[in-house]
N, C-alpha and C positions, 0 to 999 in steps of 0.2 A: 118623437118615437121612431125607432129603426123596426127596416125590412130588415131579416136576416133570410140569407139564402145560403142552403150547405150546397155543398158541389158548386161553389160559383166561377170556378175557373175550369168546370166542364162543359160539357156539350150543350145540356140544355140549360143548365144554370149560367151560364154566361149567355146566352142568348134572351134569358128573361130580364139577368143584370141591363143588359140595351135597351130591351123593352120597359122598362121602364125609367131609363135613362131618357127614354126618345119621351115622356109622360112630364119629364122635369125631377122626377124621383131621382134624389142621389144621398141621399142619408138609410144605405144601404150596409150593412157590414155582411161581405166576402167569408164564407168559412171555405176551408178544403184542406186537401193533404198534398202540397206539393214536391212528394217524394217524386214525384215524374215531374220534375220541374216545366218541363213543355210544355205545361199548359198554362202558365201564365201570358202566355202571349195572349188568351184568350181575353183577358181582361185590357190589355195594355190602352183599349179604343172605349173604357168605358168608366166612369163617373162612380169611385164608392168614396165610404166615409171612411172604412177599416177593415183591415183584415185578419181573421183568426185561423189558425190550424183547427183541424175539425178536433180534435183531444182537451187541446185548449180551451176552443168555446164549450166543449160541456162540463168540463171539470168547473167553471165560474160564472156557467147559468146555474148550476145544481147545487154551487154555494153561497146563492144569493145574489150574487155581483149585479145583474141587470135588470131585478124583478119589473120595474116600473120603465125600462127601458124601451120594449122591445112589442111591436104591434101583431105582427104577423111573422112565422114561420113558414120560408119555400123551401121544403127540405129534397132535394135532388141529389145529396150527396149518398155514395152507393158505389161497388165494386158490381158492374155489372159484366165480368167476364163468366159467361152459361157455361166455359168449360173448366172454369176453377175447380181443382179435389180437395179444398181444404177447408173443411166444411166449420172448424172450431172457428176461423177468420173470418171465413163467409156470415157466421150466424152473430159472428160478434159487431165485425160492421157494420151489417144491413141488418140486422133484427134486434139487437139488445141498441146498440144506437138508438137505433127508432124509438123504441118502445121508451126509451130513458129521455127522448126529447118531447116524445108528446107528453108523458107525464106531468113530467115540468111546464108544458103548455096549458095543460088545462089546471093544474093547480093554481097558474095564475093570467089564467084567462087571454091565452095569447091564442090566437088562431094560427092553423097548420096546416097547410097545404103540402103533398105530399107526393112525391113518384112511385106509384107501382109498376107492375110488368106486366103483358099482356103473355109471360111467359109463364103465370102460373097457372092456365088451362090447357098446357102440355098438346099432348096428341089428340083432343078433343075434337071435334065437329061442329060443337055450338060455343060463340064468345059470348055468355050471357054473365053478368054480373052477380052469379048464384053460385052457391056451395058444388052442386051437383056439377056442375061443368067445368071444376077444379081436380087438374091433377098434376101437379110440377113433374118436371122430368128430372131436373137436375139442379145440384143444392142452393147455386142462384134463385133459381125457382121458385122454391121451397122454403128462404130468409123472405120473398118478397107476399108470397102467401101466408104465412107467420101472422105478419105483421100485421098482412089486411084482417086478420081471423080477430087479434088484438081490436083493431079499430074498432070491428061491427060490434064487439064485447061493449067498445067504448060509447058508440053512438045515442044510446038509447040515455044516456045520464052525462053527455056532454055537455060542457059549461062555455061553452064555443066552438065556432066551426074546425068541424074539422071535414077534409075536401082530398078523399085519394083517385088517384088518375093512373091507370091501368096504361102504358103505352104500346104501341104496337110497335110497329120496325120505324121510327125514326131516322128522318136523314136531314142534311142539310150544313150550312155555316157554324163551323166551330170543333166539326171533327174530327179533324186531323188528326189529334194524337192517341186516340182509341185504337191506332194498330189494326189488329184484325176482328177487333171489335166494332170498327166502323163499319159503317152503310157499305150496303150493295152496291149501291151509287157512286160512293167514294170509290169504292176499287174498281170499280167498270170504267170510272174517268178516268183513272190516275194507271192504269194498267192499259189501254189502250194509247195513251200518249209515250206511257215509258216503250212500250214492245207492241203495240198497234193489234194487241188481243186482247179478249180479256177471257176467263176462265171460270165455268160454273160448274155447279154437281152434276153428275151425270142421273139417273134414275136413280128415285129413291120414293119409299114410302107409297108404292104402288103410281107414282107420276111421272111420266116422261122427264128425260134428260132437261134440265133448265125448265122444265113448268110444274117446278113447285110453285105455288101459290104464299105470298106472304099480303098483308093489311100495312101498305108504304105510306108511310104519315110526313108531311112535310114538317119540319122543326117550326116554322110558323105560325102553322095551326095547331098546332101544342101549347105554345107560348099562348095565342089566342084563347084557348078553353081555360091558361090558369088566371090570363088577365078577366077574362070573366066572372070566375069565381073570385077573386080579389076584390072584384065589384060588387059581391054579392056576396056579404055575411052572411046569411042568415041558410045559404045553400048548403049540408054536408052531405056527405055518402063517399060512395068509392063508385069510379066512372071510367069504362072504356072512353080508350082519346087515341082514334085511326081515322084513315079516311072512309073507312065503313065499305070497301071496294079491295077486294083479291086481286092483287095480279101477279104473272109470273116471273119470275127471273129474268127468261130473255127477253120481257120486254119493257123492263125494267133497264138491260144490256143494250138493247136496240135503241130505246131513247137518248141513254148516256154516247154510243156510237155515235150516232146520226148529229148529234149536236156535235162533237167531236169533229164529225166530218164536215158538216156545215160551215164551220170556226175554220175551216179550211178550204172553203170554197168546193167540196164535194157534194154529190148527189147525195140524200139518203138511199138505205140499201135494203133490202126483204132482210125478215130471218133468215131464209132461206140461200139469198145471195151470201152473209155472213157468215155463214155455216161454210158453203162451198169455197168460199176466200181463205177460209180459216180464222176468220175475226174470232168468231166465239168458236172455244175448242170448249169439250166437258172433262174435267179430271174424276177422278175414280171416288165415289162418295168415302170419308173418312173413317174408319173401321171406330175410332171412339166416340163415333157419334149414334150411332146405329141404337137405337133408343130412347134419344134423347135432344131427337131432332124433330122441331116443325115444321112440315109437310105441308103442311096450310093456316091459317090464319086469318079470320075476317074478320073486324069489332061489329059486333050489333051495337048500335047509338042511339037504342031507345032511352035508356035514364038517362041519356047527353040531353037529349032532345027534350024529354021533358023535363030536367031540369032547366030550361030556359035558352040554352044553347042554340041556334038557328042557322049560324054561319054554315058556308058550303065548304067544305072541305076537299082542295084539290087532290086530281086525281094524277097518278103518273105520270102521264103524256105532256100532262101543263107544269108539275111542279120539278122534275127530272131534268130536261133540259133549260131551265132557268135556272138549276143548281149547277150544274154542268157547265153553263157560260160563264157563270161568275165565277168557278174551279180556275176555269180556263186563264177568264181576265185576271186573277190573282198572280196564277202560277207566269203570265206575261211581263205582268207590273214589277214583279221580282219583290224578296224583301223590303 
């Protein structure tokens, strides 16, 4: 019996492919779309059986081809750019996708494990895993709320697990090719090495320049809560997956610095000293954003928690600059 994981030559989807690489699991098949051929690299260090275009593999699970095949579904594949306008693409990707793979899951009894977004309680207050504390901002959003709406329809008459994971701001190994869709992290590394700055929003959403607050999840402890669940048939729902901890930009900025400078035999340096150096400058917040930006974000991990979940989830200061080193030693070692 095969793992299938979509998005396997993305960010977290190749990071689970390892993860379970590192288990001895290698009768995996690879779905994705690599029209952005750059992310094949992501897999080149890891162990599958096959690989399918994402169009591919649905058009011949839906025609029978694997019925007896296939154990488990890690579905990560997804257009997660929040500033996409094309919302027919958006919905047909991320939401008629979806909705056509779980079918076919529970018609024949395959478990599904699944990516949400911590992006569809918008400009909310509270991250609680309820209806009320839902409001997408923008049509990313809005496909990944859909979907979850679908699920909970689904839950109460499923014929196997099914297990959705709300993420917050993920960072870590595998990003690269996300563009400016990647981590805070990445471009606070990768901008202070190229130009020995790096650049944040200035005030927005009533917070000081650089301390908006986001929920920074290290890609490990992501990977952690699905290998959990993978352990654990019998668990479904839909589950915030953050470190459960707000922090802000610049010191999300200051960690990625300070390793940066360390790697260089420098002191660390205040906010403050950064600011006056010019390390961190603030650019003028994006006029298309203005409505459809998170200002803050914290995951409550109560149903983590109680669903069985116990692990500590690192906090910026520890998992930042250990992403930050290995950015480092990568970009040393060369191709």
């Amino acid at each position: 019996m095969y793992t299938v994981i979509t998005g396997a030559a993305g960010f977290i989807g190749s990071n689970l492919v390892r993860a379970l690489n590192s288990r001895g699991v290698t009768d995996i098949w690879a779905v994705d779309d690599l029209t952005d051929s750059a992310k094949f690299r992501n897999l080149v260090d890891c162990e599958i059986a096959d690989y399918f275009d994402k169009d591919e593999f649905l058009e011949r699970i839906t025609a029978g081809d694997y019925d007896d095949e296939i154990a488990v579904v890690l579905h990560q594949g997804a257009c997660s750019d929040t500033v996409e306008t094309d919302g027919r693409y958006m919905m047909r990707n991320n939401y008629r996708y979806s909705v056509t793979l779980l079918d076919h899951c529970q018609d024949n009894d395959i478990r599904m494990l699944y990516a949400s977004s911590a992006a569809v309680y918008g400009a909310g207050s509270v991250f609680v895993e309820k209806r009320q504390c839902e409001a997408p901002l923008n049509v990313y959003a809005y496909s990944k709320w859909l979907f979850d709406q679908y699920v909970r329809r689904a839950l109460p008459e499923r014929t196997v697990q099914i297990a959705g994971f709300r993420y917050f701001n993920v960072y870590g190994r595998g990003e690269q090719h996300k563009g400016r869709m990647a981590s805070v992290a990445l471009h606070c590394v990768n901008q202070y090495r190229e130009e020995g700055r790096v650049r944040l929003f200035e005030r927005s959403g009533g917070y000081s320049a650089g301390e908006q607050q986001r929920d920074f999840v290290s890609v490990d402890d992501v990977v952690a809560v699905s290998l959990y669940f993978l352990d654990h048939p019998e668990k479904s729902g839909i589950y915030n997956v953050g470190s459960g901890i707000a922090a802000s930009f610049n010191s999300v900025a200051m960690a990625a610095v300070n390793t940066c400078r360390a790697q260089a035999g420098e002191p660390p340096a205040t906010l403050a000293e950064l600011l006056r150096q010019g390390v961190i400058e603030y650019i003028p917040f994006p006029a298309e954003l203005i409505g459809k930006y998170q200002n803050y974000t914290q995951a409550d991990l109560s149903a983590l928690r109680a669903a069985g979940y116990d692990a500590p989830m690192r906090r910026v200061e520890e998992a930042v600059p250990a992403y930050a080193e290995s950015l480092i030693s990568t970009a040393r070692s060369g191709p």
